[in-house]
Backbone bond lengths (Angstrom), bond angles and torsions (degrees), N, CA, C in turn:
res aa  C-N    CA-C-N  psi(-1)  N-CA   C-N-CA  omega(-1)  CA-C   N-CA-C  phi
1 X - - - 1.445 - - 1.530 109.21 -
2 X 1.065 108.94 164.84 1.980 113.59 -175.79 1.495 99.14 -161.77
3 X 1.302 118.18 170.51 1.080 134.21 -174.41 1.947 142.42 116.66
4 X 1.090 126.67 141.09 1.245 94.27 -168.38 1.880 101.10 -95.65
5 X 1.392 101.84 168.50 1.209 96.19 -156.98 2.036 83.62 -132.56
6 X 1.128 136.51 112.21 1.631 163.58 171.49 1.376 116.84 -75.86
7 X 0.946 113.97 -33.67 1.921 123.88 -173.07 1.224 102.74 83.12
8 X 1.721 132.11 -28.43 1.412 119.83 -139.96 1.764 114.47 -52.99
9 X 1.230 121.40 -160.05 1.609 115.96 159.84 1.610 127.48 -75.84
10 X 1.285 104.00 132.87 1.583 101.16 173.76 1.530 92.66 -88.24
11 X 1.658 98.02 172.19 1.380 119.22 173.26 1.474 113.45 -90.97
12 X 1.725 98.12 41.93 1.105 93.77 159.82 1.810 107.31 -123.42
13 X 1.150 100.81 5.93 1.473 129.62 153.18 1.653 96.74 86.36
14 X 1.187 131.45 59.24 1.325 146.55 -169.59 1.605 103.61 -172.45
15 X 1.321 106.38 160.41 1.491 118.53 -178.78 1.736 119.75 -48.94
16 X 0.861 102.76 173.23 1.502 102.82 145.02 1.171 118.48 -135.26
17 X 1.410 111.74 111.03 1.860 116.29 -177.21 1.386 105.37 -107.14
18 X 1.409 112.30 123.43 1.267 114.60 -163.32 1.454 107.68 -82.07
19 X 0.912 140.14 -25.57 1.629 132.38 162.63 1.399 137.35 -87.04
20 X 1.572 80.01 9.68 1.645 90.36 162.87 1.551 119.45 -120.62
21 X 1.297 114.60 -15.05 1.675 125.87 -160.14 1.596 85.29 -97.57
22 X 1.442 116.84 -52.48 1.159 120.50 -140.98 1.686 123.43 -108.69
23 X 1.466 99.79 93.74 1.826 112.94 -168.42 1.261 92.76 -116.76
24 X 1.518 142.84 86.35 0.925 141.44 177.41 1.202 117.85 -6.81
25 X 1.599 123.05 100.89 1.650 123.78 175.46 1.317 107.16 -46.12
26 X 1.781 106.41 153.44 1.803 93.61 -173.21 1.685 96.44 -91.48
27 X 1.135 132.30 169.76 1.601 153.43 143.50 1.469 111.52 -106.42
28 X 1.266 111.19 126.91 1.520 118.26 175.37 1.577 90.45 -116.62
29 X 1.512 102.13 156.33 1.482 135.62 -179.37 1.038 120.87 -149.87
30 X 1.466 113.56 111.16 1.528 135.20 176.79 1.385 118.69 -128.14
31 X 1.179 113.66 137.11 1.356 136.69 156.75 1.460 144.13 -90.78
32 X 1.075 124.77 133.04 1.651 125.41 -176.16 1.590 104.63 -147.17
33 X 1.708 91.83 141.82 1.261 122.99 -0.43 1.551 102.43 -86.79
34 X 1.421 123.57 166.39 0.996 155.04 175.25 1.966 109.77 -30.58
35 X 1.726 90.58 -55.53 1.615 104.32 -173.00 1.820 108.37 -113.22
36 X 1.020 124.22 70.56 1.394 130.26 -177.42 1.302 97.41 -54.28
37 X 1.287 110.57 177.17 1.654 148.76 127.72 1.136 141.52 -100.95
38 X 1.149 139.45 157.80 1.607 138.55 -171.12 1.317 91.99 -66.85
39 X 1.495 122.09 120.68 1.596 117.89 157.98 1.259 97.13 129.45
40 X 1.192 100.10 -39.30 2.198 98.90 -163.78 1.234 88.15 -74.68
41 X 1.695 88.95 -174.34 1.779 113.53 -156.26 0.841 83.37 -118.91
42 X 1.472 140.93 146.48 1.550 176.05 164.53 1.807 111.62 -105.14
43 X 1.350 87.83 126.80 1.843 88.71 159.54 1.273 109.13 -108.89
44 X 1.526 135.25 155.29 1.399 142.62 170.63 1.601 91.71 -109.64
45 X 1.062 136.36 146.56 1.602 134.66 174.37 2.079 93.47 -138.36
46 X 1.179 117.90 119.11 1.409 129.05 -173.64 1.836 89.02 -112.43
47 X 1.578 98.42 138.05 1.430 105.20 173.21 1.815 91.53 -137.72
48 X 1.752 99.89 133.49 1.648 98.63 159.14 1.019 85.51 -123.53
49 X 1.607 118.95 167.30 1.580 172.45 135.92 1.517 122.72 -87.94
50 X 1.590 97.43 110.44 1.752 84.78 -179.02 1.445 104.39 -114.17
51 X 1.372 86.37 119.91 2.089 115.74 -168.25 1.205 106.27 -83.97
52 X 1.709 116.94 -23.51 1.321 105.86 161.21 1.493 144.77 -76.73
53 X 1.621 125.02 -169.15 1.123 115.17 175.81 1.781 125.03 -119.19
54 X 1.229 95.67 50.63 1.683 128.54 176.80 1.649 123.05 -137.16
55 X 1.094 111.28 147.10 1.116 98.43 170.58 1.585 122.98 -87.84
56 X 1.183 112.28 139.95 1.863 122.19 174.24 1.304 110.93 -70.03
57 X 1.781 123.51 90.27 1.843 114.90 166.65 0.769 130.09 -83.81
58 X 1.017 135.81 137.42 2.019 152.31 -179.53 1.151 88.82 69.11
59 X 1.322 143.00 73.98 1.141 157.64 175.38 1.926 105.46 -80.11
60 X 1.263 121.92 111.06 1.855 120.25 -141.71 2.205 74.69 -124.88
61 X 1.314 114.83 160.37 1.251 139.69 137.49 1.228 119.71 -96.83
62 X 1.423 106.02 140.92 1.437 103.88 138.19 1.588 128.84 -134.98
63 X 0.662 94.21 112.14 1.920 105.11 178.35 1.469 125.61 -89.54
64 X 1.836 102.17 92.70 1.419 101.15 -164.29 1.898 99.93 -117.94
65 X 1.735 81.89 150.64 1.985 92.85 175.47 1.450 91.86 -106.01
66 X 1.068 100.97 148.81 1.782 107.97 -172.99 1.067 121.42 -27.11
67 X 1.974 81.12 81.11 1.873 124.80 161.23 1.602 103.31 79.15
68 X 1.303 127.51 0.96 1.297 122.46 179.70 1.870 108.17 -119.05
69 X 1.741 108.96 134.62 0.829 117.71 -169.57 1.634 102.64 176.36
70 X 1.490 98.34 167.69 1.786 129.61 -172.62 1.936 106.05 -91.75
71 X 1.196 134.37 109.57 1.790 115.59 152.41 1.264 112.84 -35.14
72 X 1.343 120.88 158.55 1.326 110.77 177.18 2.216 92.99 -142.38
73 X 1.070 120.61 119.64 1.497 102.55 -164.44 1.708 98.14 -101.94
74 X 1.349 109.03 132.86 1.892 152.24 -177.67 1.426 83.14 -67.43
75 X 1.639 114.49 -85.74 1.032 115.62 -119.09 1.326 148.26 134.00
76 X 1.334 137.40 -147.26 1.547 152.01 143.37 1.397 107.77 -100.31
77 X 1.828 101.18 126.22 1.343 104.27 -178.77 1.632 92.60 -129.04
78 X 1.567 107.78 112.44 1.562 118.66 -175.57 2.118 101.78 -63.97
79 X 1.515 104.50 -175.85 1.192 93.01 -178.33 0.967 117.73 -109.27
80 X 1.848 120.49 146.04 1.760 103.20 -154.73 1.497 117.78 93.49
81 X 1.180 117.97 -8.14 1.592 119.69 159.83 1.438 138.40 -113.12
82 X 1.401 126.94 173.22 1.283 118.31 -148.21 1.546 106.23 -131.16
83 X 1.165 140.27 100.77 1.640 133.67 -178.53 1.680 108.69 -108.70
84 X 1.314 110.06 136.78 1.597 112.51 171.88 1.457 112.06 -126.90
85 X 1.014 108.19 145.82 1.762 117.08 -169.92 1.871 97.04 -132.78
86 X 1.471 94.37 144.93 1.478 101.82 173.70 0.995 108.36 -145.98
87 X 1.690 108.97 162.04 1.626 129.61 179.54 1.359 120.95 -113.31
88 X 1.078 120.95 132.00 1.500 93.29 173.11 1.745 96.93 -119.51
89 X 1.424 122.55 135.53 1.545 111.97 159.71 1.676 111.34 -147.61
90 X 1.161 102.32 174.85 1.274 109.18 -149.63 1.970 93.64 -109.54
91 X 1.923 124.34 122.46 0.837 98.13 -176.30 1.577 107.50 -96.16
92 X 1.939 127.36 175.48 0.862 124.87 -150.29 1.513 105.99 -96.63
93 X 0.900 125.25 171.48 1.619 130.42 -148.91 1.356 118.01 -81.43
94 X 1.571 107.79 -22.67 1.323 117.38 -176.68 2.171 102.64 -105.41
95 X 1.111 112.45 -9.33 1.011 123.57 177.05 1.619 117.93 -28.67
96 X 1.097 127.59 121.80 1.704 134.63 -162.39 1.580 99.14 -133.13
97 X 1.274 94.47 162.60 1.580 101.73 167.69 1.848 142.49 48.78
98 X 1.510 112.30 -143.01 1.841 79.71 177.74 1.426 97.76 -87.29
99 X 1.494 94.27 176.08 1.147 111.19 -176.92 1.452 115.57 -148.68
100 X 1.532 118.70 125.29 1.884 100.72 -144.42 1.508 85.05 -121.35
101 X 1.634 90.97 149.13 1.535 109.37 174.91 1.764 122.26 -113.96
102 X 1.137 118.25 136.27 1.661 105.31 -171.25 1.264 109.44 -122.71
103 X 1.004 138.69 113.62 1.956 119.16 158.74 1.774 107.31 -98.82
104 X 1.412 89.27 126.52 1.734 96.78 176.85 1.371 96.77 -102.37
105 X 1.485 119.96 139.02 1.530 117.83 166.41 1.992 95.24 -129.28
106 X 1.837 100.85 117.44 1.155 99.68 -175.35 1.678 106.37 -115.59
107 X 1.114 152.78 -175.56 1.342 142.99 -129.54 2.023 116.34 140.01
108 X 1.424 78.77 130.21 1.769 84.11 178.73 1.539 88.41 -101.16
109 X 2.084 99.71 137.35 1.421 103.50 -179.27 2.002 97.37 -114.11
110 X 1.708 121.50 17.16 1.061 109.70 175.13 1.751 81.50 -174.62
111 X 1.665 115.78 173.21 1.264 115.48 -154.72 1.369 111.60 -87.88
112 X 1.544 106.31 -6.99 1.460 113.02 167.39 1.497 127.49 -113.89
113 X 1.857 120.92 -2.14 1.094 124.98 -167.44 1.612 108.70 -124.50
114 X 1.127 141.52 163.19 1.496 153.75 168.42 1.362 111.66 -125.27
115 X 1.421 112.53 156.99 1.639 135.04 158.14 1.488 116.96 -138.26
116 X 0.943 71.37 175.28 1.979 81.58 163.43 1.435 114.66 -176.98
117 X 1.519 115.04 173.12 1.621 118.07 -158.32 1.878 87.08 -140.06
118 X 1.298 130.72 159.94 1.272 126.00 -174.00 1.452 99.33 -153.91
119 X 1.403 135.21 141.09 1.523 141.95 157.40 1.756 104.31 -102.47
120 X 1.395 99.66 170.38 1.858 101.14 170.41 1.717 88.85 179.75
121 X 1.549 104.41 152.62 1.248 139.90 -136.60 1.348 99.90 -162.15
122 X 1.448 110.82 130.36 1.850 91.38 152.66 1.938 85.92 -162.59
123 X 1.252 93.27 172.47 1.726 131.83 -163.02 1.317 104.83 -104.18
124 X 1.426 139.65 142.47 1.298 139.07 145.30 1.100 130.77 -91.64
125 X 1.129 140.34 72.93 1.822 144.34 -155.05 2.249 87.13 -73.64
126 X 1.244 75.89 155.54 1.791 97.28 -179.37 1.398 96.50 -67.64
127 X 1.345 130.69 149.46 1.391 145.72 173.75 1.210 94.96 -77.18
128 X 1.202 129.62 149.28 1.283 144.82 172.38 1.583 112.72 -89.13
129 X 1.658 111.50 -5.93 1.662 107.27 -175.62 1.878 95.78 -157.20
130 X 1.022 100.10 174.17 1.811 98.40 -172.73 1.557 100.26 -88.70
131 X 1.810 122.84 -32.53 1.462 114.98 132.71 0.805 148.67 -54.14
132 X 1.569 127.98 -6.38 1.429 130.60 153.73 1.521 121.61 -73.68
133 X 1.414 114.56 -1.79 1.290 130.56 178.76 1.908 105.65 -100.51
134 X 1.127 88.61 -19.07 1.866 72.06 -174.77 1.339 123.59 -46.37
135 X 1.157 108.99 132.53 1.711 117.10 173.82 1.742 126.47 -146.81
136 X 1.589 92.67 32.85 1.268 100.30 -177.55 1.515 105.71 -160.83
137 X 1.073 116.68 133.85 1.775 127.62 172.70 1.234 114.74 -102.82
138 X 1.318 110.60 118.85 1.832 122.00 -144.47 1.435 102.47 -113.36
139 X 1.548 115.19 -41.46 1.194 121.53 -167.22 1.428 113.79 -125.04
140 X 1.848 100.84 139.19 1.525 84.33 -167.88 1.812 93.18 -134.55
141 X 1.490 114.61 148.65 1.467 114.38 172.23 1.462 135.40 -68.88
142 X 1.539 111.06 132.15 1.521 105.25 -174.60 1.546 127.00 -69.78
143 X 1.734 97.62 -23.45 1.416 90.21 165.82 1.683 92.50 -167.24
144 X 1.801 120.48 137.28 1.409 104.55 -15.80 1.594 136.70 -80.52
145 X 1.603 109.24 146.90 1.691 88.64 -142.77 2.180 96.68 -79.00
146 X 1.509 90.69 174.24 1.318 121.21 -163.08 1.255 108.25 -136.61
147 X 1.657 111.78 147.44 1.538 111.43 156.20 1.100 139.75 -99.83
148 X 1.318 112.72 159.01 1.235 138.37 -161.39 1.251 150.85 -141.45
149 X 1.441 169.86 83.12 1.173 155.01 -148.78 1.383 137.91 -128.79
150 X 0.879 144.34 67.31 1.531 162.62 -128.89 1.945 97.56 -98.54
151 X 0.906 123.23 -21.91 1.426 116.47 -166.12 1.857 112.36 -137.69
152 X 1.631 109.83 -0.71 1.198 94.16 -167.34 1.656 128.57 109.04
153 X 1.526 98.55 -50.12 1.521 102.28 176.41 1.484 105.61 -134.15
154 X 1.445 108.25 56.98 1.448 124.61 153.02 1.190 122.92 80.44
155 X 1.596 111.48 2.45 1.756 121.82 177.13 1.284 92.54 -56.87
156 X 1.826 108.02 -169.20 1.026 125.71 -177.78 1.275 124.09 179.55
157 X 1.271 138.25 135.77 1.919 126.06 171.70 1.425 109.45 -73.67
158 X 1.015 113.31 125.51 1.879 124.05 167.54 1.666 120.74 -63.40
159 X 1.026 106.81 94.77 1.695 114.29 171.95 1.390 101.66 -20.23
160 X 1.429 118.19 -62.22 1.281 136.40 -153.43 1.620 109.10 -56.31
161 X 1.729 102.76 -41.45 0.968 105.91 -159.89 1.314 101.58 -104.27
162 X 1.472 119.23 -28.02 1.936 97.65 146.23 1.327 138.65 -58.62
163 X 1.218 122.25 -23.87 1.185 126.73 159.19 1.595 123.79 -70.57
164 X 1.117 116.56 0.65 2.021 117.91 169.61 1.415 79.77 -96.66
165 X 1.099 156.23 10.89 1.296 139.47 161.87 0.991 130.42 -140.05
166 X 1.867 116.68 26.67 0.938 115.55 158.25 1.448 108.32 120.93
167 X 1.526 139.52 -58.50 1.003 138.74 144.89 1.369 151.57 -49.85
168 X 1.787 93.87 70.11 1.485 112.16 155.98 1.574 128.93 -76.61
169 X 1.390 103.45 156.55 1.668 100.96 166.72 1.438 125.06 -41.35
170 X 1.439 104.55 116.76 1.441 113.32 179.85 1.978 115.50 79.87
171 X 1.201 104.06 -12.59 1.544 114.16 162.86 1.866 107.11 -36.25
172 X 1.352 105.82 152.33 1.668 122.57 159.19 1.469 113.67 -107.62
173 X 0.734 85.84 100.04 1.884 105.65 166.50 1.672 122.91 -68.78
174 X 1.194 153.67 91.60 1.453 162.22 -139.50 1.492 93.39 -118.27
175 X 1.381 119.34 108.47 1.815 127.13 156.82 1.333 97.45 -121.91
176 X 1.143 117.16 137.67 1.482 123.18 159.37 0.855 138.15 23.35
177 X 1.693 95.94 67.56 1.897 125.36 -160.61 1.266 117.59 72.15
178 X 1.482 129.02 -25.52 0.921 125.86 -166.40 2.044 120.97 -100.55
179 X 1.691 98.58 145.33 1.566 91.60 -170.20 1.290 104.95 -85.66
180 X 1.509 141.19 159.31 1.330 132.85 138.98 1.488 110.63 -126.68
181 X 1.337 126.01 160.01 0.810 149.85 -174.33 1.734 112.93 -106.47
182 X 1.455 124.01 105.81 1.244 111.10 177.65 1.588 109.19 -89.93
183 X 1.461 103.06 157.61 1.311 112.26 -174.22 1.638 112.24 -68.55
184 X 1.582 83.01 129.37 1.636 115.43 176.78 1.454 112.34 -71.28
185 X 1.761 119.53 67.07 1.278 123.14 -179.15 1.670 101.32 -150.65
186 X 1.774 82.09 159.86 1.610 83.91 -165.85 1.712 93.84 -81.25
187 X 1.749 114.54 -176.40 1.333 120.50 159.64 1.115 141.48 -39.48
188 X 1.408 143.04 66.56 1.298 119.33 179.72 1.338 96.93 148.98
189 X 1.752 112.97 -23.67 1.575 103.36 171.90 1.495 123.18 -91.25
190 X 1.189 115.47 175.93 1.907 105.42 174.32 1.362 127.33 -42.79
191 X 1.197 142.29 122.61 1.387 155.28 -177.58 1.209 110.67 -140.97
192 X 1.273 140.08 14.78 1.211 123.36 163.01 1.666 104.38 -148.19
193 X 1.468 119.29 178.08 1.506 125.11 171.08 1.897 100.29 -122.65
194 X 1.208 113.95 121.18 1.293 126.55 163.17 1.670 112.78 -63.39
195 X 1.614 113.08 99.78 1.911 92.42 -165.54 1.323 109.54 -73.16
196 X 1.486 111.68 137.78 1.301 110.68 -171.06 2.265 99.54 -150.95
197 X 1.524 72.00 36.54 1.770 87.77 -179.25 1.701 99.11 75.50
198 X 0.823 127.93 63.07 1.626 134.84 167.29 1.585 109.86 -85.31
199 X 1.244 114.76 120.33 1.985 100.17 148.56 0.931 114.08 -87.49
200 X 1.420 90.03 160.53 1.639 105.79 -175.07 1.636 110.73 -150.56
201 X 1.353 101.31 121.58 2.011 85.29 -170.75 1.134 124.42 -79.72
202 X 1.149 128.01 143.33 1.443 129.23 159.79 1.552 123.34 -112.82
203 X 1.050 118.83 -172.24 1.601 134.88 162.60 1.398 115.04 -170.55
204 X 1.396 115.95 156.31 1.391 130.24 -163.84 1.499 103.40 126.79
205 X 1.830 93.81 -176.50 1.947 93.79 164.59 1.381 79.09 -138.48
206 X 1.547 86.31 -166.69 1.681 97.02 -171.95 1.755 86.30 177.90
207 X 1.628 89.22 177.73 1.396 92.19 149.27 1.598 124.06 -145.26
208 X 1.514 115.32 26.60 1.135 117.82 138.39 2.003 114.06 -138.36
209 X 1.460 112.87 164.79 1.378 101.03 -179.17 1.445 84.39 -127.56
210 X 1.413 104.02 133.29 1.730 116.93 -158.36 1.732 84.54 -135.10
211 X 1.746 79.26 147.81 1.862 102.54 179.62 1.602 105.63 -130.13
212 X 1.396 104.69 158.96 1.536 99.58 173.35 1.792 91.49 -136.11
213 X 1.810 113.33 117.52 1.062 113.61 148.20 1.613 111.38 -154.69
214 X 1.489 103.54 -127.56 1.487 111.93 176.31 1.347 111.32 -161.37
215 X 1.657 103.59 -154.77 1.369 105.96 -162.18 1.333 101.44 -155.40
216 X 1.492 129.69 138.15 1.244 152.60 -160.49 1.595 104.22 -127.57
217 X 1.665 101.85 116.17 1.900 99.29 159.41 1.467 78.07 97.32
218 X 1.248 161.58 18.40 1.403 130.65 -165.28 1.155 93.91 124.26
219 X 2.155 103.43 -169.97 1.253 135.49 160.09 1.345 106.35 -65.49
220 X 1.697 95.08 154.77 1.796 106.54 -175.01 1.842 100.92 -118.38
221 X 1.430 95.68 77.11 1.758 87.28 -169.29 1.448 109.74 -107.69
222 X 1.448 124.35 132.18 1.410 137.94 -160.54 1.616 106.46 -133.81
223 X 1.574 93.01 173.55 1.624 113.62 152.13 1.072 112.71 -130.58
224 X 1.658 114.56 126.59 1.403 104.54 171.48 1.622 105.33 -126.87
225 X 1.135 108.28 171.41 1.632 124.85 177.77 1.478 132.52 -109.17
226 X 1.416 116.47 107.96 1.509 108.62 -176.27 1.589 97.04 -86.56
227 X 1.201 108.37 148.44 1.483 126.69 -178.76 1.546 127.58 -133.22
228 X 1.518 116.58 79.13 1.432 137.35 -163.95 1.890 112.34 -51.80
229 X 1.317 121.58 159.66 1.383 101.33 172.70 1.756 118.53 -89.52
230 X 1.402 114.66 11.38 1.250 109.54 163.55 1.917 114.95 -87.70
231 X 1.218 103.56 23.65 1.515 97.39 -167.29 1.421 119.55 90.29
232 X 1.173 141.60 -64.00 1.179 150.88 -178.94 1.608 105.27 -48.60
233 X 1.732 100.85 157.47 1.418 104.51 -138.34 1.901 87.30 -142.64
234 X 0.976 98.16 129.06 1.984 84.79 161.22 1.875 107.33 -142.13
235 X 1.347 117.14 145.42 1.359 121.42 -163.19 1.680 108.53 -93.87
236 X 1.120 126.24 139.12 1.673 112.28 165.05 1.332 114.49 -134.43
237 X 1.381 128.59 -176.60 1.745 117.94 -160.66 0.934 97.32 -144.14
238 X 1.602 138.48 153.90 1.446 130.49 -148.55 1.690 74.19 -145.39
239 X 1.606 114.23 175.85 1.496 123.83 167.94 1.846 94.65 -170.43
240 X 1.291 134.45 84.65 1.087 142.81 -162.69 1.575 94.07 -88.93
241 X 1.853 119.32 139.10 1.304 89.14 160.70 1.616 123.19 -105.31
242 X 1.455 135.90 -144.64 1.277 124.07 -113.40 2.230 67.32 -118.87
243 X 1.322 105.57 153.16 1.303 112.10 179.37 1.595 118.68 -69.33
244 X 1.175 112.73 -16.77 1.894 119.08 -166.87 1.446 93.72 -64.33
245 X 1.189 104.99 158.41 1.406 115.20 166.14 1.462 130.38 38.95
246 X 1.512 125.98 141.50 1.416 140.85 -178.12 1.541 102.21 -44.57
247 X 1.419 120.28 88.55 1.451 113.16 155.56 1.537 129.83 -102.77
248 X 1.289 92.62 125.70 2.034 109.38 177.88 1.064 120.05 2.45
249 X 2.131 98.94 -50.57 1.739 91.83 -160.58 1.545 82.59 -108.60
250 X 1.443 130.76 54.44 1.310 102.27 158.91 1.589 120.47 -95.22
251 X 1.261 129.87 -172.89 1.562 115.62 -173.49 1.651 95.87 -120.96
252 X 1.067 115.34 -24.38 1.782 128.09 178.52 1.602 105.93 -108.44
253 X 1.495 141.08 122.76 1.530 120.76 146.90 1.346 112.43 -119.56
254 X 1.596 124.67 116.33 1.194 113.97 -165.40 1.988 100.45 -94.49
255 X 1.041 119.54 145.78 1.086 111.52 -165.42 2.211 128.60 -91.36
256 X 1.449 97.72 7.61 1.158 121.73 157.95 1.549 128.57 -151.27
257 X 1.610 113.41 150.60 1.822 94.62 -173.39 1.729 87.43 -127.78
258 X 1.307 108.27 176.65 1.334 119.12 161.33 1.480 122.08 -62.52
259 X 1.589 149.37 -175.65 0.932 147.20 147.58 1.902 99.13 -150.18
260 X 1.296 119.75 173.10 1.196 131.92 175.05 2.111 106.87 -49.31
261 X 0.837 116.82 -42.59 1.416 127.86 -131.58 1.770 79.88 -116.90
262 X 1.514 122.75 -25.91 1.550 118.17 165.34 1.339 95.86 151.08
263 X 1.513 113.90 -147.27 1.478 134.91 170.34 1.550 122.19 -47.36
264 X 1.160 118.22 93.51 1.696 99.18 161.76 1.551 132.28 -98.64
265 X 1.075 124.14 134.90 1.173 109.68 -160.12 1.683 130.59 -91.85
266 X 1.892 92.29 18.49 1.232 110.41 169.79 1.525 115.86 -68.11
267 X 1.462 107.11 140.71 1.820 114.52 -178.86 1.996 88.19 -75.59
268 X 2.012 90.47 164.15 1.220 92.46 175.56 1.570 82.41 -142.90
269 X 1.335 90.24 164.64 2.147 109.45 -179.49 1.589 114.39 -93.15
270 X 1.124 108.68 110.70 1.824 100.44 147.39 1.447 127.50 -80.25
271 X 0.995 138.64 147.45 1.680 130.09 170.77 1.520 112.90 -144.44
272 X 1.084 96.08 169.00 1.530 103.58 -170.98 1.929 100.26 -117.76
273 X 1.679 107.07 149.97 1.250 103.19 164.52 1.391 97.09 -148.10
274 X 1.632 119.83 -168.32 1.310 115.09 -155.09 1.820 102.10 -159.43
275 X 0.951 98.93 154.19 2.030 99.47 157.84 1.303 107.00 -137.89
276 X 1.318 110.58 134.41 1.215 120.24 -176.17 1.754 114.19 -85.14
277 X 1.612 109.50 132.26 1.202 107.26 -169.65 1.542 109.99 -96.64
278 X 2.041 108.78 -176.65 1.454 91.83 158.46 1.707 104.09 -111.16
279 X 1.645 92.01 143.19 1.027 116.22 -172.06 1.738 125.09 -62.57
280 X 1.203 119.90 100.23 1.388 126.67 -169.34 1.637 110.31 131.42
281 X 1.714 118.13 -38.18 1.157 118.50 178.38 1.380 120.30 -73.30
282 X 1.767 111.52 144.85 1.508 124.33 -168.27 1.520 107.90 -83.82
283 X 1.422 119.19 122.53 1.138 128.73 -168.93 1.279 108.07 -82.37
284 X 1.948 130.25 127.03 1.183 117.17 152.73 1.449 142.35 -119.72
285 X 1.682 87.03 -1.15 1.973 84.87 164.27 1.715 95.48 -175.95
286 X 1.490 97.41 152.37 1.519 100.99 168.78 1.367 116.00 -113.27
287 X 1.176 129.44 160.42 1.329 143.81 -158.16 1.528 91.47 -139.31
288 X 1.564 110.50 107.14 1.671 137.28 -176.58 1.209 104.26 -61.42
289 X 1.277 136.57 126.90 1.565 124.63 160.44 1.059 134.02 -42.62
290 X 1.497 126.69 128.17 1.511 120.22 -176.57 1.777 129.20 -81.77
291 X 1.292 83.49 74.96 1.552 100.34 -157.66 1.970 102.79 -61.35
292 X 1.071 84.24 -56.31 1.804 103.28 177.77 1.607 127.64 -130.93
293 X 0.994 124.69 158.72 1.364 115.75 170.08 1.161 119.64 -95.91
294 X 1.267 140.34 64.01 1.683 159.15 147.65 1.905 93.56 128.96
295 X 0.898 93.22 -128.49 1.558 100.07 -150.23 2.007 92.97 -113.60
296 X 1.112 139.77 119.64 1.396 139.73 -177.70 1.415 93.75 -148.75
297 X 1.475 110.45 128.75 1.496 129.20 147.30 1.186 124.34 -32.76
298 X 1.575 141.57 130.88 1.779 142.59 -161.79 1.207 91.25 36.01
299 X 1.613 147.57 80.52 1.236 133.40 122.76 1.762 100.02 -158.78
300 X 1.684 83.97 134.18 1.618 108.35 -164.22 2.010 110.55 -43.81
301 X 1.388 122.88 140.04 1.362 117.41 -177.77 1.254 97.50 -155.12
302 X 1.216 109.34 125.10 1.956 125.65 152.25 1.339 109.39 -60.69
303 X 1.293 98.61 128.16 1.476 97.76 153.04 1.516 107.52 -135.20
304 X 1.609 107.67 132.62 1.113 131.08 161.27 1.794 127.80 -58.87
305 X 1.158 132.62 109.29 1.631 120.34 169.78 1.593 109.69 -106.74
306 X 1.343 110.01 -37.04 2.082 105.49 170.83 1.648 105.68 -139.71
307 X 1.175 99.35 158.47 1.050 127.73 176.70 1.508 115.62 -115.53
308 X 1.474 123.49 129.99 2.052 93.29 163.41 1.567 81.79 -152.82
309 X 1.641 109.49 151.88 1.859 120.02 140.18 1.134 135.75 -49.81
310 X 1.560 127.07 108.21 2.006 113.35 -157.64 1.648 79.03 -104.91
């Protein structure tokens, strides 16, 4: 809450005592439908309630889609009544990822002071690319150096030292028949997706859908969901192991990583895993395993860098 608060008279011809009038009226904020798509039309529907015992003047909305939006002016809202305002807009076609909703309800509660009360909401639409999912900066440069954080407490993969092995920006990476493509980004910006149940669309067939990353804090063990364009759905389970050190089955070992404190000269693992599809059916989106919920220090996380259809 903010605002200055005077005592003088409202026009409701009584004081205004701020610890008694004033329990922040609630605003609710809802959306429909619930599960959009890129393109469709959305309603926002904003409801206040004024719980206090004054009336709310020039009582203004605002109804914003991530942060953009029109005032819309209420009015006088006596005490004990209920006003709802709605939006309807249409989102844009290429539209990915979250997508945040705000209702501001602002209001003079005396002839010299204001408040306001605010809700927010938002949607995750499927990324349209496995880079439209990035949400984590994995790799950072040794010189000149850059940041980075791959685990939470400030580690990091060394450009430098993916690149003595092959993994530069936009490089193809070859494991076991299979191509990947590492991400075409410089040091320090997003290159990977933390899975935390993300979609992500695809198309093609295949008959396996293969990833190349790792795992921070531990094993990176999930469920994720392939999702065909006839509707039909099949689940698969990943168990990545932990990034430290040169392991057997990795498909990448870069031979130094970052740490907080600088260079360590411990190797770390890339690996590859896969879900097996059915063969002939048109692929339209995958659903990332919900390994973790974003990125947290001591607790196990996948991270994704490619995706491809073998």
């Amino acid at each position: 809450m903010s605002g200055i608060r005077t005592g003088r008279p409202s026009d409701t011809g009584r004081r205004y005592l701020p610890d008694e009038d004033f329990l922040s009226p609630p605003l609710s904020l809802t959306v429909s439908p619930a599960a959009p798509e890129a393109g469709s039309t959305v309603t926002l529907t904003a409801t206040l309630t004024n719980t206090t015992g004054i009336t709310l003047r020039d009582t203004a909305f605002h109804l914003t889609v991530n942060g953009t939006g029109k005032p819309v002016l209420v009015g006088s809202l006596a005490p004990g009544t209920t006003t709802t305002r709605r939006r309807r807009t249409t989102l844009s076609e290429d539209a990915e990822g979250e997508i945040a909703f705000t209702a501001h309800a602002i209001f003079d509660v005396d002839r010299n002071s204001s408040d306001c009360v605010h809700s927010s909401t938002s949607i995750l639409l499927p990324s349209r690319s496995l880079a439209g999912a990035f949400d984590n900066a994995g790799i950072a440069s040794d010189e000149p150096p850059t940041v980075a954080d791959i685990d939470g407490s400030g580690s990091s993969l060394s450009a430098q030292a993916l690149a003595s092995v092959g993994l530069t920006p936009g490089a193809v990476v070859t494991h076991d028949g299979i191509d990947f493509t590492w991400p075409d980004v410089e040091a320090g910006a997003k290159d990977n997706v933390v899975a935390s149940g993300q979609t992500v669309l695809l198309s093609g067939t295949g008959s396996r859908l293969a990833f190349l990353g790792t795992s921070t804090w531990g094993e990176g063990k999930g469920v994720g969901t392939v999702v065909y364009v006839d509707g039909s759905e099949q689940t698969f389970s990943v168990a990545v192991p932990d990034w430290y050190g040169a392991n057997g089955s990795a498909a990448v070992v870069a031979p130094y990583r970052h740490i907080s404190t600088g260079r360590d000269d411990t190797p770390v693992s890339l690996f590859t895993f896969d879900a097996t599809l059915v063969e002939g059916k048109e692929l339209r989106s995958v659903v990332l395993p919900n390994v973790s919920d974003g990125l947290q220090s001591a607790v196990p996380a996948l991270h994704v860098f490619a995706m491809t259809v073998a």
